[in-house]
C-alpha positions as a Python dict, from the first residue, in 0.01 Angstrom:
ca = {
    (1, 'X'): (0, 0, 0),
    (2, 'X'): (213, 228, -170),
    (3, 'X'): (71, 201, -488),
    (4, 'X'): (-245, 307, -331),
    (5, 'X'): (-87, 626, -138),
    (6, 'X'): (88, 713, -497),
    (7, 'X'): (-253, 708, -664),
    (8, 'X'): (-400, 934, -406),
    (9, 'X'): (-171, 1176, -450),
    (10, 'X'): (-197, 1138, -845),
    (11, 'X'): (-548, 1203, -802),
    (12, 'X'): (-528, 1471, -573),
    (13, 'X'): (-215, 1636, -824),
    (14, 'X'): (-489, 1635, -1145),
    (15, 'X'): (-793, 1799, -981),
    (16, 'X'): (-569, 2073, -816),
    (17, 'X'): (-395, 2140, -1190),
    (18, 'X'): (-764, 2085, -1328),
    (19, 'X'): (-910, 2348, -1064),
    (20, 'X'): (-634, 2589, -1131),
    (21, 'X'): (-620, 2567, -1500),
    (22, 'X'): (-1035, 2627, -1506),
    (23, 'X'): (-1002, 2934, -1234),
    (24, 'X'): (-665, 3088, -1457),
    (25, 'X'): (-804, 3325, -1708),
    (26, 'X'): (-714, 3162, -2016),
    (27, 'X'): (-601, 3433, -2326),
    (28, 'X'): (-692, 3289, -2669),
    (29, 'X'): (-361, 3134, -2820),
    (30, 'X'): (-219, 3318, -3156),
    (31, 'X'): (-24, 3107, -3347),
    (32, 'X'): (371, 3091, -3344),
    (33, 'X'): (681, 3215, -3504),
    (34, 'X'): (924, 3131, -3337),
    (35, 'X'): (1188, 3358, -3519),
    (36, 'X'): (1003, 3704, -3381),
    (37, 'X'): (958, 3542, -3009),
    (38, 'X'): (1115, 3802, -2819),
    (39, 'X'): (1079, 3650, -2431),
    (40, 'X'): (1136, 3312, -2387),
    (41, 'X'): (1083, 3076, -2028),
    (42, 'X'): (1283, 2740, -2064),
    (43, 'X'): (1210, 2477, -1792),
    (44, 'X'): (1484, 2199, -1755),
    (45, 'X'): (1610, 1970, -1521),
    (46, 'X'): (1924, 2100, -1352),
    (47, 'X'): (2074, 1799, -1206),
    (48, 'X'): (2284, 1618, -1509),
    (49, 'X'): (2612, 1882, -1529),
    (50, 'X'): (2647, 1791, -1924),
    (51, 'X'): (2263, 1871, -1961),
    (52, 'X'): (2296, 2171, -1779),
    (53, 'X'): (2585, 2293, -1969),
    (54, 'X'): (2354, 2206, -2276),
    (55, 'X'): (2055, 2426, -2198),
    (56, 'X'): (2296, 2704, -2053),
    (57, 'X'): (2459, 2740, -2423),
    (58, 'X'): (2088, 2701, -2612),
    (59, 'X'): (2012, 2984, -2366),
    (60, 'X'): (2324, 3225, -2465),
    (61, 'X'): (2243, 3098, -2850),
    (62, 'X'): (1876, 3272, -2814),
    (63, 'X'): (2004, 3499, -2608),
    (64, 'X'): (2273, 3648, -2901),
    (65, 'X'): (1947, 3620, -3132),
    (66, 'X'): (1830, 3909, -2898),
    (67, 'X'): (1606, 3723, -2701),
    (68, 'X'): (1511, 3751, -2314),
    (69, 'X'): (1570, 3428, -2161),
    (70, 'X'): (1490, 3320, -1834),
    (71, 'X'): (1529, 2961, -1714),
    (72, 'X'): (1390, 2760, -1397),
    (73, 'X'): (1619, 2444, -1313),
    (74, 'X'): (1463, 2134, -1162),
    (75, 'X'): (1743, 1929, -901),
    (76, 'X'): (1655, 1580, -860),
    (77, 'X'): (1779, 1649, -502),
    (78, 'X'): (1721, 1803, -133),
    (79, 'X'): (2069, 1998, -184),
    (80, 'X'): (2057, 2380, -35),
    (81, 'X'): (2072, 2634, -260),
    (82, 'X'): (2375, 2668, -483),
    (83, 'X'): (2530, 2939, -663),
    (84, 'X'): (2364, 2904, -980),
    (85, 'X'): (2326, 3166, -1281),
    (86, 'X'): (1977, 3065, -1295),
    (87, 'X'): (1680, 3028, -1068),
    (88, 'X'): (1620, 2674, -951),
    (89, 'X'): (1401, 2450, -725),
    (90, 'X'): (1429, 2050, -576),
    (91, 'X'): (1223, 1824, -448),
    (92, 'X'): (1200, 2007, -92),
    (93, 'X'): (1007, 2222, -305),
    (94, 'X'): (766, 2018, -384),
    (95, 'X'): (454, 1942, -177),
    (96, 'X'): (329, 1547, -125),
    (97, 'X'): (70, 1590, -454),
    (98, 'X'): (352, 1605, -662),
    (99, 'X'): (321, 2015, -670),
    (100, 'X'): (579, 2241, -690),
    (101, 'X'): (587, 2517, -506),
    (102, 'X'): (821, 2851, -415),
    (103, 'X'): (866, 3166, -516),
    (104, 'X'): (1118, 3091, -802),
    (105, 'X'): (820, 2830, -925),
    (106, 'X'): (585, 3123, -867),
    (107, 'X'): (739, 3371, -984),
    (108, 'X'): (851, 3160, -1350),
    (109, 'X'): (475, 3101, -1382),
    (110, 'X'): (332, 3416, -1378),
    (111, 'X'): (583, 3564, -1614),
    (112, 'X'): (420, 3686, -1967),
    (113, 'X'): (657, 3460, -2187),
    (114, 'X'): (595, 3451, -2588),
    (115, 'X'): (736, 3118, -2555),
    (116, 'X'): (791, 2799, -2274),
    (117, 'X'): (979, 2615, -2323),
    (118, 'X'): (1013, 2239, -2094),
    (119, 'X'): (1394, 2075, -2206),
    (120, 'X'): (1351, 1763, -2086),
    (121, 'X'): (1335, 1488, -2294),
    (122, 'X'): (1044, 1320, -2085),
    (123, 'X'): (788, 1493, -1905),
    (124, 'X'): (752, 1497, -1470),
    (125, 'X'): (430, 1552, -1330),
    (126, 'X'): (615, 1923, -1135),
    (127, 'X'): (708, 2045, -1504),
    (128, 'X'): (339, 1926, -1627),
    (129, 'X'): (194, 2142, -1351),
    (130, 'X'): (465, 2446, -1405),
    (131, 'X'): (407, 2426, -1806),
    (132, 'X'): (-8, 2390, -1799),
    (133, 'X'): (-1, 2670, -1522),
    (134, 'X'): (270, 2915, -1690),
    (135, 'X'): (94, 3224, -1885),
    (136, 'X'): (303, 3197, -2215),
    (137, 'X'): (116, 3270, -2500),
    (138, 'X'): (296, 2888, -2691),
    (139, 'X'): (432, 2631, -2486),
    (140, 'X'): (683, 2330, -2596),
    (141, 'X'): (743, 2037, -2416),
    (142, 'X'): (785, 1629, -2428),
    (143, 'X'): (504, 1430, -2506),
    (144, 'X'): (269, 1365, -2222),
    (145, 'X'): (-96, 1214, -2200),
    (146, 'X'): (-208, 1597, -2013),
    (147, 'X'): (-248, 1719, -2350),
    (148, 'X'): (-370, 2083, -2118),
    (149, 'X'): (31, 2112, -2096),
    (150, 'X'): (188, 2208, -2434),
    (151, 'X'): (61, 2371, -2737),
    (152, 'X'): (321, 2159, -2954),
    (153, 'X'): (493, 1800, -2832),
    (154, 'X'): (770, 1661, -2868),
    (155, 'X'): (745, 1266, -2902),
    (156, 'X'): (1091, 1062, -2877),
    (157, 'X'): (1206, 756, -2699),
    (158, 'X'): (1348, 748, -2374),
    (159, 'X'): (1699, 703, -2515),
    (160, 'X'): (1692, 1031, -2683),
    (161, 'X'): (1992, 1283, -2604),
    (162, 'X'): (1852, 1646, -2478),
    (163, 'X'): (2092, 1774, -2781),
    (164, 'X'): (1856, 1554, -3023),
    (165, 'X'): (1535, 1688, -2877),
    (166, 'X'): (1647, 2066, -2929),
    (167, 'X'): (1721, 2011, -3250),
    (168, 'X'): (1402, 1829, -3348),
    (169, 'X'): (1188, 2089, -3131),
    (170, 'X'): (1345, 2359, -3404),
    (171, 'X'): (1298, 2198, -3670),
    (172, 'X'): (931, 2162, -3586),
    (173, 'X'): (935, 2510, -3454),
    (174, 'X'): (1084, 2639, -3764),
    (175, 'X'): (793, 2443, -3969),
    (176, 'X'): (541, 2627, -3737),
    (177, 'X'): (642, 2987, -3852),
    (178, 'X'): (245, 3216, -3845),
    (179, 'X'): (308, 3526, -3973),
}
């Protein structure tokens, strides 16, 4: 039976993301270099401290390349809000179709970004919805079967570290380079 009520709401999850993705004007893409990005959006999940720390030093490292960053954590958790240095949401904020939802969810979406950026080293159906929805101009991310997600994927095995996957996501980013 619960098989059944998780396809529902799988079901219910893609036509919402399909309807919103066909209603949300969609700019043509220009290709990417990654080294003149000026405003990057990175999307990670908040809850491991060590992976945290991670994407909080990539962040300062594009930040010192003169760089806006803003980031949107993801806690695997119902915990209140924290004081983080970053804006965050949990699975309260999350609706039964898998959705997220929120102003900090809102508000990361709509921002004009050159580049998102998902840091997770597998993709969740709330960062799938956050990514496809987001108005950056590129978008990077795990590998995923919603190909409507990402402009470029990452593809790595489950075991990969979140230090591995930034540094194969620049490499190929660094390969990508449009004038």
């Amino acid at each position: 039976m619960e098989n059944i009520f998780h396809s529902i709401r799988e079901k219910i999850f893609v036509r919402s993301l399909n309807e919103k993705i066909k209603n949300r004007l969609q700019g043509k893409r220009r290709g990417l270099n990654f080294d003149k990005s000026r405003t990057i959006g990175i999307l990670f999940d908040a809850t491991n401290m060590e992976n945290r720390n991670l994407v909080l030093e990539y962040a300062e490292q594009l930040r010192s390349q003169k760089k806006q960053v803003k980031l949107l954590g993801f806690f695997d958790s119902k915990m209140k809000d924290e004081n983080f240095t970053f804006r965050h949401f949990n699975r309260s904020d999350i609706d039964w179709a898998f959705r997220p939802k929120g102003s900090n969810v809102e508000e990361f979406m709509n921002q004009q970004f050159d580049v998102l950026i998902n840091l997770n080293t597998s993709s969740t159906t709330s960062t799938e919805y956050i990514s496809a929805l987001s108005k950056a101009n590129f978008k990077v991310g795990p590998f995923t079967e919603r190909t409507i997600c990402y402009d470029l994927m990452i593809d790595t095995d489950q075991r990969t570290s979140l230090r591995k996957f930034i540094d194969q996501m620049e490499g190929l980013l660094e390969k990508t380079k449009a004038q």
